[in-house]
N, C-alpha and C positions, 0 to 999 in steps of 0.2 A: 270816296264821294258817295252820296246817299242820291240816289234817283226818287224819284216822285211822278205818279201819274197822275197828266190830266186827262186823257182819252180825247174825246173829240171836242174838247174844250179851247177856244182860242182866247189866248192871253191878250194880246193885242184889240179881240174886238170887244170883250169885256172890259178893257180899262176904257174902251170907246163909249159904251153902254152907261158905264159907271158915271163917266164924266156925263155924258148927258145927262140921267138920273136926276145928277146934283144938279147943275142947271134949273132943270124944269120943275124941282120941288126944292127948290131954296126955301131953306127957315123951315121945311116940314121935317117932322119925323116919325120915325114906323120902318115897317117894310115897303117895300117898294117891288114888284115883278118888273123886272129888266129882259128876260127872255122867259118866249112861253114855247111848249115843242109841240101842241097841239094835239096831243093823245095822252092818257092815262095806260095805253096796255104796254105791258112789261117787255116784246118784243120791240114795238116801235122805239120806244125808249135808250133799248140796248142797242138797236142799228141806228138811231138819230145821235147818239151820245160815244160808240162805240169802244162800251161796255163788254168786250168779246171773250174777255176772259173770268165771267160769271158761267158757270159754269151750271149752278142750281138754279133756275131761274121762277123765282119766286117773290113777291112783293117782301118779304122780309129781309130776304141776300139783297134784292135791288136797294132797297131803303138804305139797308149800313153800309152798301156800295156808295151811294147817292151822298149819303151824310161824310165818307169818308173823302170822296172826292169836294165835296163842298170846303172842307176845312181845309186841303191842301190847294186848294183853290185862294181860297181867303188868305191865308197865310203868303201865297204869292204875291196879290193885288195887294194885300196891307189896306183890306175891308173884310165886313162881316157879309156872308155868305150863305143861305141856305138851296138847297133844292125841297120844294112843298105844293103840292097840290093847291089847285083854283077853285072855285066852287062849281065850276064847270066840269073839274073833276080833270083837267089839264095838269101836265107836271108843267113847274116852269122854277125862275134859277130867280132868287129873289134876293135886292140890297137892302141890310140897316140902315137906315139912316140915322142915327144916333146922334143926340144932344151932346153939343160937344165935352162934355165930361164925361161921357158915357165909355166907358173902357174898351179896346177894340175885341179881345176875346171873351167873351162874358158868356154862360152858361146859355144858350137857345132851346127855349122848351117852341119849337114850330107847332105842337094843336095847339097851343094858346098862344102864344104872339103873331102868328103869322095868318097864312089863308085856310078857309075850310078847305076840308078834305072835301 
């Protein structure tokens, strides 16, 4: 058996999040921020998310941390997933909302489809 981490990510209140999401923007599509953690610095993030076994703690290890957790993420919900900065400069955990032909794993370039950094 293959283990997978999601650190302090709750499966239950994400599929909570998600269904709202769809709800509230029926018939839209894009990204959507479903949770925001309200800081940009690489500590907060690592104790609000509990990231504790990063070891180098640097916006590039954070990011392919982020982007990896995001995908095993996704893969569990059976949605598209990214973590990406607000324009506030907030991290926060953002839903596709894709037309419904739109494939569920599809390449995510986040500085262009999603929020500013």
């Amino acid at each position: 058996m293959e283990w997978v981490k999601i650190y302090g990510l709750c499966l239950e209140r994400l599929s909570h999040q998600i269904k709202n999401a769809k709800q509230r923007k029926s018939g839209a599509y894009g990204w959507i921020l479903i949770e925001s953690y309200n800081t940009g610095n690489i500590e907060d993030i690592i104790d609000i998310l509990e990231l504790y076994d990063i070891k180098v703690k640097t916006q590039e290890v954070l990011e392919r941390e982020l982007q990896d957790l995001a995908y095993t993420v996704s893969e569990l919900v059976r949605e598209v997933l990214t973590f990406a900065y607000t324009g506030e400069g907030h991290l926060g955990l953002h839903l596709y909302l894709g037309e419904p032909n739109d494939r569920l794993h599809v390449q995510i370039d986040t500085d262009a489809q999603c929020c500013p950094k």
